[in-house]
TORKOL-4160 file (C-alpha; in steps of 0.2 Angstrom, whole numbers, padded with zeros to 4 digits, m for minus):
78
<pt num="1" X="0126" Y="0090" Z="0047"/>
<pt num="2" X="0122" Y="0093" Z="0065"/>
<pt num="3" X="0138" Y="0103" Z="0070"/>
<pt num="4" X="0133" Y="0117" Z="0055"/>
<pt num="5" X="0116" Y="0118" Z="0063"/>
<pt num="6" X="0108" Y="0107" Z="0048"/>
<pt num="7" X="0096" Y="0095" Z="0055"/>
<pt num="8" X="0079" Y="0086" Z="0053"/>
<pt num="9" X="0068" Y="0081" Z="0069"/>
<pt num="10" X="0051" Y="0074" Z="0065"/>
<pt num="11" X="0039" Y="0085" Z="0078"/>
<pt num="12" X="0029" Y="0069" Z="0081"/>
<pt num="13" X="0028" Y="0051" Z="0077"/>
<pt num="14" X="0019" Y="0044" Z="0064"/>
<pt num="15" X="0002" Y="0037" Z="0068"/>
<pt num="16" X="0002" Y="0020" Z="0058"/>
<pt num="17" X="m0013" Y="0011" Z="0056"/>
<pt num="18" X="m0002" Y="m0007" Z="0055"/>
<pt num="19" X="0010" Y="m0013" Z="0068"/>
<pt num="20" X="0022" Y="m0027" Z="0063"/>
<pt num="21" X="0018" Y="m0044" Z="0069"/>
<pt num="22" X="0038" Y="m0051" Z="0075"/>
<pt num="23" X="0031" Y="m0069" Z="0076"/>
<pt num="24" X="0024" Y="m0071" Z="0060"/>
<pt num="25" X="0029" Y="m0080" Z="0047"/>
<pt num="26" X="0031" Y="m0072" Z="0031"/>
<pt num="27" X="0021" Y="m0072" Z="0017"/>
<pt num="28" X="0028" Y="m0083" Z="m0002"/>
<pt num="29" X="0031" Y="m0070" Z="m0014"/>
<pt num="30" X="0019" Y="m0080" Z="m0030"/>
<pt num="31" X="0022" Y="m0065" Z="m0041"/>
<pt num="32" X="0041" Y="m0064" Z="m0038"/>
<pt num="33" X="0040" Y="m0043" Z="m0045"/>
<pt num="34" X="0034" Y="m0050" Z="m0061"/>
<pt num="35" X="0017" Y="m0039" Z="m0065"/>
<pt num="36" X="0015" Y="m0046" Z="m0083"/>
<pt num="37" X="0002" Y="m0058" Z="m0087"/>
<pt num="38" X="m0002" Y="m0068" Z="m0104"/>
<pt num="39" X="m0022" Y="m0070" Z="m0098"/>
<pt num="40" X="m0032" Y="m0060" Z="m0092"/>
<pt num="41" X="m0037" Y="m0063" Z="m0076"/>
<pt num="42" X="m0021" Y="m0075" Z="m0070"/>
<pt num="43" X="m0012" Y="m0062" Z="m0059"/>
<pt num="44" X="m0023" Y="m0048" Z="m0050"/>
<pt num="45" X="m0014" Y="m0037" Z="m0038"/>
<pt num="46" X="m0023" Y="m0024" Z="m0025"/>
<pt num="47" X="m0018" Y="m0008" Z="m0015"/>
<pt num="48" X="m0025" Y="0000" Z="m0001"/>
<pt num="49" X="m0022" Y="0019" Z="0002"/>
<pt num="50" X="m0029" Y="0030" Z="0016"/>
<pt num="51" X="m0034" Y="0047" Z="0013"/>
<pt num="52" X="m0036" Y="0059" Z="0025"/>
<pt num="53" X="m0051" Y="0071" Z="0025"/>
<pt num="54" X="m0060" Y="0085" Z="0035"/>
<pt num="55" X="m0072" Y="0071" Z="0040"/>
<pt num="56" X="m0062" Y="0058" Z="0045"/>
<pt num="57" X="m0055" Y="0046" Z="0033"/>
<pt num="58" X="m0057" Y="0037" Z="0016"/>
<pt num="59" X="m0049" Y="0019" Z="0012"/>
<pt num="60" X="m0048" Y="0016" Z="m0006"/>
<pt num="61" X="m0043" Y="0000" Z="m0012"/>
<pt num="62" X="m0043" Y="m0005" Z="m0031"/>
<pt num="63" X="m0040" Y="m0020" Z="m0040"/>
<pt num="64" X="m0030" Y="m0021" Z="m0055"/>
<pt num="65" X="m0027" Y="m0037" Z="m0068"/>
<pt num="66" X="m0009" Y="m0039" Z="m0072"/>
<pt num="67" X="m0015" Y="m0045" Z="m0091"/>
<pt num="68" X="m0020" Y="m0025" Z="m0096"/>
<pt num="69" X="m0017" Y="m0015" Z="m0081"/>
<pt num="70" X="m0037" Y="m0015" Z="m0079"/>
<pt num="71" X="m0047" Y="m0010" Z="m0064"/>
<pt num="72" X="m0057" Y="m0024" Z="m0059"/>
<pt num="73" X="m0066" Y="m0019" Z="m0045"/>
<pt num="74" X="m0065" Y="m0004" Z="m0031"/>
<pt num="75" X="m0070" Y="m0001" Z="m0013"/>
<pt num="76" X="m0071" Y="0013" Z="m0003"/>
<pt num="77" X="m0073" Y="0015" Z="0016"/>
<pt num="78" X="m0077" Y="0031" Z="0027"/>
């Protein structure tokens, strides 16, 4: 695509908050992709998302139970 002129340069690098750790050892997958739970409370999974404001910026991080997709609890960080 580059010899019709066609071609996507990022202007700058992202700016990632995480830098990856070469040395260590990685993590046992216990949920192995299966988000369905016959309990409640059994399975819990958690996400973390940054959002970036005029002020600076806001990490919110839910958890959800895997029995009913319920939110268990929240944080939030400025």
């Amino acid at each position: 695509m580059e010899e019709i002129g066609l071609s996507h340069r990022p202007k700058h690098r992202p700016n990632g908050i995480t830098r990856a750790d070469r040395e260590a050892s990685k993590s046992e997958d216990l949920l192995k992709r299966d988000f369905k739970s016959r309990e409640p409370l059994k399975k819990c999974i958690t996400d973390i998302t940054e959002i970036k404001a005029r002020d600076g910026k806001l990490y919110v991080s839910a958890i959800f139970g895997c029995f009913d997709a319920a939110v268990l609890g929240m944080a939030q960080k400025e």
